[in-house]
C-alpha positions, 0 to 999 in steps of 0.5 A: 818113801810112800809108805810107813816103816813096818813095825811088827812081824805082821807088818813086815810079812805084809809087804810080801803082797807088794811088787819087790822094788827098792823101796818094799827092801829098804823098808822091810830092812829097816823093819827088820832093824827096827824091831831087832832093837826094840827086842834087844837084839844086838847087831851081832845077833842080828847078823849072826841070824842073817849069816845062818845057812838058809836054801833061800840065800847063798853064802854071797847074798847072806854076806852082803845083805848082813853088811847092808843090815849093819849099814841101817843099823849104823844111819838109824838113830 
């Protein structure tokens, strides 16, 4: 990757300012792992939050970004 894991909220809406490529995801999915934990967050909680009714996603989209959460949660150290 060319650019570091974002670490903040601030860090992670940043990357809004970047061309969506597979690379802006993963990092922003990682992020997004990443600062769960340090908040102890769990993976549940997370997912649950990912799963909530939202007009940006459907219920498809929701489910398949939860379990791809759940896979970055799973690699991470």
């Amino acid at each position: 990757m060319n650019y570091p894991i974002p670490a903040s909220p601030e860090e992670i809406f940043a990357l809004r300012s970047r061309p969506v490529d597979e690379e802006m995801i993963a990092l922003a999915i990682t992020g997004v792992v990443n600062l769960a934990r340090s908040q102890g967050q769990s993976l549940d909680e997370l997912t649950a939050e990912v799963l909530e009714d939202d007009p940006l996603l459907d219920r498809v989209q929701r489910r398949w970004l939860s379990d791809l959460i759940r896979q970055v949660w799973q690699a991470l150290p």
